[in-house]
Legacy VTK file of the C-alpha trace (Angstrom):
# vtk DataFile Version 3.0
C-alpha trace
ASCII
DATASET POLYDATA
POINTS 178 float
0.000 0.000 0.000
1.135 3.290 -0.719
1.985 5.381 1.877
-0.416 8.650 3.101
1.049 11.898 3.020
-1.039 14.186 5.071
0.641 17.205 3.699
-0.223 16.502 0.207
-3.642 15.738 1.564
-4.757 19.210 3.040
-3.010 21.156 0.282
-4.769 19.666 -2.368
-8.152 19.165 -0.595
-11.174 19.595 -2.631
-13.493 19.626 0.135
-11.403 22.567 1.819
-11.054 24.267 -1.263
-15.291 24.866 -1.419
-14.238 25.686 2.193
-12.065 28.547 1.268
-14.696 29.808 -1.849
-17.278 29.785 0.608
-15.275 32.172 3.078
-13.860 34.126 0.347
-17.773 34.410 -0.816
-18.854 35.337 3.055
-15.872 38.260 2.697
-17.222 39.697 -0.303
-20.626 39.414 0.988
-19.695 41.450 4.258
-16.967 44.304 2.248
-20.340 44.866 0.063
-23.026 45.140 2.720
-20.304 47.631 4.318
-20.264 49.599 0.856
-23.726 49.949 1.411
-23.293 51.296 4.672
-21.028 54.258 3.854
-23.110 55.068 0.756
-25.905 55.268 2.776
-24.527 57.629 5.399
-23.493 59.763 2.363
-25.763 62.694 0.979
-27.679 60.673 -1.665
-27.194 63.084 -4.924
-29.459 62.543 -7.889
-27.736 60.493 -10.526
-27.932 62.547 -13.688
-27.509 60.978 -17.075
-25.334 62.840 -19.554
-28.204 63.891 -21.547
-29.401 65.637 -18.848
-26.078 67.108 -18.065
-25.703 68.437 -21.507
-28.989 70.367 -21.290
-28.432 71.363 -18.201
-25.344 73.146 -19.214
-26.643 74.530 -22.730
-29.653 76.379 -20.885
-26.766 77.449 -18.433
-24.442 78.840 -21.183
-28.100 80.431 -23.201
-28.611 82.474 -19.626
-25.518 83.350 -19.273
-25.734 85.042 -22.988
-28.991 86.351 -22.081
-27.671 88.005 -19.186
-24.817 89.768 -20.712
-26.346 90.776 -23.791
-28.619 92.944 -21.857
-25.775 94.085 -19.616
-24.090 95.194 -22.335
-26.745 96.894 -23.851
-27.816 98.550 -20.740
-23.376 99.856 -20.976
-23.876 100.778 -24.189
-27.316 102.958 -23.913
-25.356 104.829 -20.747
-22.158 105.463 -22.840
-23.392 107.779 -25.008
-22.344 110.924 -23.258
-19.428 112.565 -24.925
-17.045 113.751 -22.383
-14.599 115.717 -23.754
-17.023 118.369 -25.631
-16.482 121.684 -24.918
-18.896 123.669 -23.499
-18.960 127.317 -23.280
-20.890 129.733 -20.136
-21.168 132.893 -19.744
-20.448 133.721 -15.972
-21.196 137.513 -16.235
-24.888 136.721 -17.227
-27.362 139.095 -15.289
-30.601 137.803 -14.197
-33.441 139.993 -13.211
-35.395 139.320 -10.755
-38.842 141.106 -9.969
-38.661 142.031 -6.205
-42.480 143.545 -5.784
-44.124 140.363 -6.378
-44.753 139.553 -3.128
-45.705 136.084 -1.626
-47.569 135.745 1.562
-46.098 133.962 3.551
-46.982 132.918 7.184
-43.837 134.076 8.584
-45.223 135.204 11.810
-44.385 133.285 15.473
-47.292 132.928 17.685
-46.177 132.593 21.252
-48.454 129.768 23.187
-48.922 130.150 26.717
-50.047 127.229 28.339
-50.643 127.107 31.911
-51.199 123.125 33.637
-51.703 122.697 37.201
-50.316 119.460 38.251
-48.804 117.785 41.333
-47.494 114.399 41.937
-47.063 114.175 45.749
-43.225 113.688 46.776
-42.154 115.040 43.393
-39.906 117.913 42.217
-41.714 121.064 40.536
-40.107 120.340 37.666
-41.087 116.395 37.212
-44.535 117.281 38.159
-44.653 120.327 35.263
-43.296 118.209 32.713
-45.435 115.426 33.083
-48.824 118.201 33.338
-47.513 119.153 29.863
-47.504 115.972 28.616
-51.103 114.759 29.833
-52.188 118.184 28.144
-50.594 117.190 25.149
-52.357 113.551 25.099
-55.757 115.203 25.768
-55.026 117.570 22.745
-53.646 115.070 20.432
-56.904 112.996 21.503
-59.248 116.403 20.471
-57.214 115.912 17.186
-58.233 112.486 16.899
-54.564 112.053 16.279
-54.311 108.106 17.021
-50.288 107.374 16.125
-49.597 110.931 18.173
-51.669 109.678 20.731
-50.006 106.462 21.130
-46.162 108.157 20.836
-47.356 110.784 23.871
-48.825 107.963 25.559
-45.295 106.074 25.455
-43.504 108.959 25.976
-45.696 109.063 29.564
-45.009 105.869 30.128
-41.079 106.080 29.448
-40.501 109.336 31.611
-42.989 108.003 34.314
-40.341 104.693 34.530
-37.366 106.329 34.057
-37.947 109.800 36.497
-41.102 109.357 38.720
-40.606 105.420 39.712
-36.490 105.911 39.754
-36.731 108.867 42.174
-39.604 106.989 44.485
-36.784 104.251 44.667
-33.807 106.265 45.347
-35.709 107.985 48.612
-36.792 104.876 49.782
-33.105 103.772 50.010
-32.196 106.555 51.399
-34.771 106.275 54.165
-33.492 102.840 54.528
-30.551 104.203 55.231
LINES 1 179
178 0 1 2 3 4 5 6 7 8 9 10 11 12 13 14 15 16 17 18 19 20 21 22 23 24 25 26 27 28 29 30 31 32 33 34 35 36 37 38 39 40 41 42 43 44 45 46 47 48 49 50 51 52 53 54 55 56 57 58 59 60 61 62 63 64 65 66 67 68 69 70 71 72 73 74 75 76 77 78 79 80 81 82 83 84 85 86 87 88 89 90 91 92 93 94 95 96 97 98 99 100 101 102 103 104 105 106 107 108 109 110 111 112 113 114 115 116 117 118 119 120 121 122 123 124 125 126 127 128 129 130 131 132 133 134 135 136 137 138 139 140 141 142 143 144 145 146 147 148 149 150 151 152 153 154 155 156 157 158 159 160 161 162 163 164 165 166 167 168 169 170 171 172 173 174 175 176 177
């Protein structure tokens, strides 16, 4: 009998040959399904075909005309001014003017005098004066039947009454803290 040689045996194999196909196989399986992966974690673009492409770039190109033809007509139309004509005044030109035509106008200042008693208890003269003159004006603007002026003077209440009248309350009241 002839004598086994194991080494021979496994090298030339056929049942571990389909062995290694079907591992190879399995590889290629798994390098493809991680392909897919990656290309789906990638933006998917639209695939264009080269027809599309091509029209695509004429009506680019046929815009791109367009656009400049009417630039360049818009350059021309503005260049015709001729800048280097000569162009002759006469600076000692007398004008007359008629003087005795006379134009009324209402040139006249009319001095307003307007008197508003008003007191704020533990205000100033002053703060209490200035905010009299602005209730006036609200009631006036609201005679007019002025609605934007009568919502500006009403906010212009509000802002001075925040700003003057609640910050002076809360400056005494720290100093009587104090």
């Amino acid at each position: 009998m002839k004598e086994f040689n194991l080494r021979n045996y496994l090298y030339n194999n056929p049942l571990l040959e389909e062995e290694k196909e079907e591992v190879k196989a399995k590889k290629k399986v798994k390098e493809a399904k991680k392909e897919d992966k990656k290309e789906d974690k990638k933006p998917k673009k639209a695939k264009k075909s080269k027809e599309e492409d091509l029209k695509e770039n004429k009506l680019r190109g046929y815009i791109r005309e367009r656009i400049t033809s009417i630039l360049q007509e818009a350059e021309d139309e503005d260049v015709d001014v001729d800048e280097e004509e000569d162009v002759d005044v006469d600076v000692e030109k007398d004008v007359n003017i008629d003087v005795e035509d006379e134009i009324d106008i209402d040139d006249e200042s009319v001095e307003s005098d307007i008197e508003v008693k008003s007191e704020i208890p533990g205000e100033d003269s002053d703060t209490a004066a200035l905010l009299g003159l602005l209730t006036k004006a609200q009631e006036e603007a609201e005679g007019m039947g002025d609605e934007k002026l009568l919502d500006q003077i009403g906010n212009t209440i509000t802002y001075f009454t925040r700003a003057h009248v609640v910050k002076s309350d809360q400056t005494r009241g720290a100093a009587d803290i104090n």
